[in-house]
N, C-alpha and C positions, 0 to 999 in steps of 0.2 A: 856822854855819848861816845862809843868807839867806831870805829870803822873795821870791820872784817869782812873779809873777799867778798870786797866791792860793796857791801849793805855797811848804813849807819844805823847802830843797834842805840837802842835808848833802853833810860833805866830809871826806877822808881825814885824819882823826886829829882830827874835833869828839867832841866829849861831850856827851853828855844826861845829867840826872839828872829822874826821877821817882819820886815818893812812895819816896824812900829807895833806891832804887836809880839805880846807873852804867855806863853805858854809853859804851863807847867804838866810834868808828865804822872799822874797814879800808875804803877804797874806790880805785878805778881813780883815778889821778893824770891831772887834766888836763881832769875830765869833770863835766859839770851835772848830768847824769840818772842818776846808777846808785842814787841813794837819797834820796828825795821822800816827804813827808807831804803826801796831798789829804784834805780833808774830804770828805764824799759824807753830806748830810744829817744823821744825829748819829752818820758814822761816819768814825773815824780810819783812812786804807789808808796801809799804810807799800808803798814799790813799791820791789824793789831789781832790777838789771839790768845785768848783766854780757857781755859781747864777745868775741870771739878776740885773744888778746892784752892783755887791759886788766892790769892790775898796779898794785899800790898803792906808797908812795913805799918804805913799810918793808921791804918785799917786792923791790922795783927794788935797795934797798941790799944785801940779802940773799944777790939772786942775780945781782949785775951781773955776775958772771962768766961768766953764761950763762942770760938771760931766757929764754928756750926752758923753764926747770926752774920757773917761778915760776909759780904757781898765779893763775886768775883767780879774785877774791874782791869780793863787798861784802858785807860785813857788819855787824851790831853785837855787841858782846862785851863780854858783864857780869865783865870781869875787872879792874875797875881798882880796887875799895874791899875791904878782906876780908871785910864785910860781908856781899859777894854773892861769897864763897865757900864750896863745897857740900862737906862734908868724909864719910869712908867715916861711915856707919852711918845718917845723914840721910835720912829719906823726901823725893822733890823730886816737887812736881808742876807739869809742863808746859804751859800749851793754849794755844791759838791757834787760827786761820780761816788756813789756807791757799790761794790762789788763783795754780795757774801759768799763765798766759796763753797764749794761743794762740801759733805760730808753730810752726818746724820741729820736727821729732822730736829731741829729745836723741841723741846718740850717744856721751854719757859715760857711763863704769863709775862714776866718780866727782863726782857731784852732789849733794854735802850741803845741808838745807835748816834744818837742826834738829842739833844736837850740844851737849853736853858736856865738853869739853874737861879732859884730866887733869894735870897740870903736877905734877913733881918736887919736894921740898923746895928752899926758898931753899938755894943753896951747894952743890947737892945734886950727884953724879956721874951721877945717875941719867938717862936719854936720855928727850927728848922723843919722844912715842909718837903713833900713831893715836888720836880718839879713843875712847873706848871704851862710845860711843852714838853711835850720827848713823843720821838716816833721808835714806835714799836715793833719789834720784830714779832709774831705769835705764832703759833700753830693751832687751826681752825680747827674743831670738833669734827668737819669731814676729813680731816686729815691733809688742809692745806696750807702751807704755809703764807700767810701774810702779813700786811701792812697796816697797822693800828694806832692813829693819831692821838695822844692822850694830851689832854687838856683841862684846867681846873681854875675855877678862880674862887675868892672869896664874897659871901653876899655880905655879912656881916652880921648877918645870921647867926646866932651859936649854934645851931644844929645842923647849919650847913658850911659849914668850914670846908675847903680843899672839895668844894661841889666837883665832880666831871662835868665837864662839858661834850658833849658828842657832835662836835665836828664834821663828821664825815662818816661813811662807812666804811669797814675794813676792805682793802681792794688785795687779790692775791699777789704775792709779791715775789718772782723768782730767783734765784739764784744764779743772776746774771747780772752785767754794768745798765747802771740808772742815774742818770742824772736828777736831780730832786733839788729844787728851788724852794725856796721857804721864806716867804715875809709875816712879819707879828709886831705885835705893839700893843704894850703891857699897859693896864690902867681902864678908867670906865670904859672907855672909848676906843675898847681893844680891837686888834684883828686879828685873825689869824689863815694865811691864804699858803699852801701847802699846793704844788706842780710836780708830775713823776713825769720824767720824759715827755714834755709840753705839754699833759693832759692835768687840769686844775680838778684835784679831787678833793680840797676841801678851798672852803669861801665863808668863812665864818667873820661879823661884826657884834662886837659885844663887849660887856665884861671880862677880862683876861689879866690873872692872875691874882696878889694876894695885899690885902688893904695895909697892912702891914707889914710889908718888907718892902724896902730900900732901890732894889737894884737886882737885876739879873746878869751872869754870865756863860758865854758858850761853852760847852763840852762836847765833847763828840770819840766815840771807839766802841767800848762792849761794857756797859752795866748789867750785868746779871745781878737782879736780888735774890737772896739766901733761902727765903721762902718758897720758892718757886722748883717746881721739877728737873728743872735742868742741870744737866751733868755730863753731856757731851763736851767735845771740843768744836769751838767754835772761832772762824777765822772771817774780818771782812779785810778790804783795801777799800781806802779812798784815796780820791785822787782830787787836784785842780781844785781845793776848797778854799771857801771869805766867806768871810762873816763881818760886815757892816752896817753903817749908821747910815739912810739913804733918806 
């Protein structure tokens, strides 16, 4: 991390620790601005900001064999101490200030902001998965952009692996500051209860997440998958974020 007139710029594979938690940072290889700290009076804006084509070093290694499949990412990801590891039966509760900034209409299916991430036992055979949380940025066939909870768990079923859950309905979601609270809890006896600026648009009890994997951890910035339409630039800020054990 350097400090230039006045913003702390981060960079693909720095670390943050604060009050006991770690963070590590994914970012586009090469580049100043996909993820900046500005103050704005007594407020901390983290900004992340993603390209068509941007790719991280880990990601370039990944998929040198064909960058076309690599996903564009900045992020930060509470996976590096076990500390901030969220294991099935845990109530977690999320929040933060989201803000996506103006510019062109998204055209991705796939624009995570917010996820969970669920990872297999060490040594384990078991396949790395979707996660099995993330809220979705989309743009609606009328041409509106919203907000789209995704959700999945495992029955044990083999033909229903990585099932979706439907949660909630897509609510239109603007391009202005949203506070967004998030509690879940991974396992038979799951939950998953989702607040945009105090109003509860999902209330889901059930199964949540996946019979074989370990442990989840928080991520949060711009996942774009490779698949998907988009190739705009695309910028949000958050602000005032935790993610706890509650």
């Amino acid at each position: 991390m350097r400090i230039i007139n006045g913003e702390a710029r981060w960079y693909d594979n720095d670390i943050e620790t604060v009050g006991g938690t770690t963070a590590r940072f994914v970012l586009p290889m090469g580049r100043e601005d996909t993820c900046t700290d500005k103050r704005v009076g007594d407020r901390l804006v983290r900004r992340f900001r993603v390209r068509y084509s941007d790719c991280s070093a880990q990601e370039a290694k990944q998929y040198e064999y064909d960058l076309s499949k690599a996903p564009s990412r900045a992020m930060m990801l509470r996976d590096v101490k076990p500390t901030d590891r969220r294991f099935p039966g845990q109530t977690i509760e999320t929040c933060y200030t989201i803000n996506i900034q103006p510019g062109p209409r998204t055209t991705a299916d796939w624009l995570i902001f917010d996820q969970h991430n669920s990872l297999p036992p060490p040594n384990s055979s078991a396949p790395y998965r979707s996660p099995p949380i993330g809220l979705n940025f989309k743009l609606h066939p009328d041409g509106i952009e919203y907000l789209h909870i995704e959700a999945r768990t495992d029955t044990v079923k083999p033909d229903e692996r990585w099932k979706t859950i439907e949660v909630a309905d897509p609510i239109p979601f603007s391009r202005s500051p949203h506070r967004i609270l998030r509690r879940h809890r991974l396992g038979a006896d799951g939950l998953l209860s989702v607040e945009v600026d105090g109003v509860v648009i999902a209330d889901y009890q059930g199964p949540l997440g996946y019979s074989d994997h370990a442990f989840a951890c928080w991520s949060a910035g711009i996942y774009r998958s490779p698949w998907c339409l988009g190739k705009e630039e695309i910028t949000i800020h958050f602000e005032d974020w935790s993610e706890i054990v509650i």
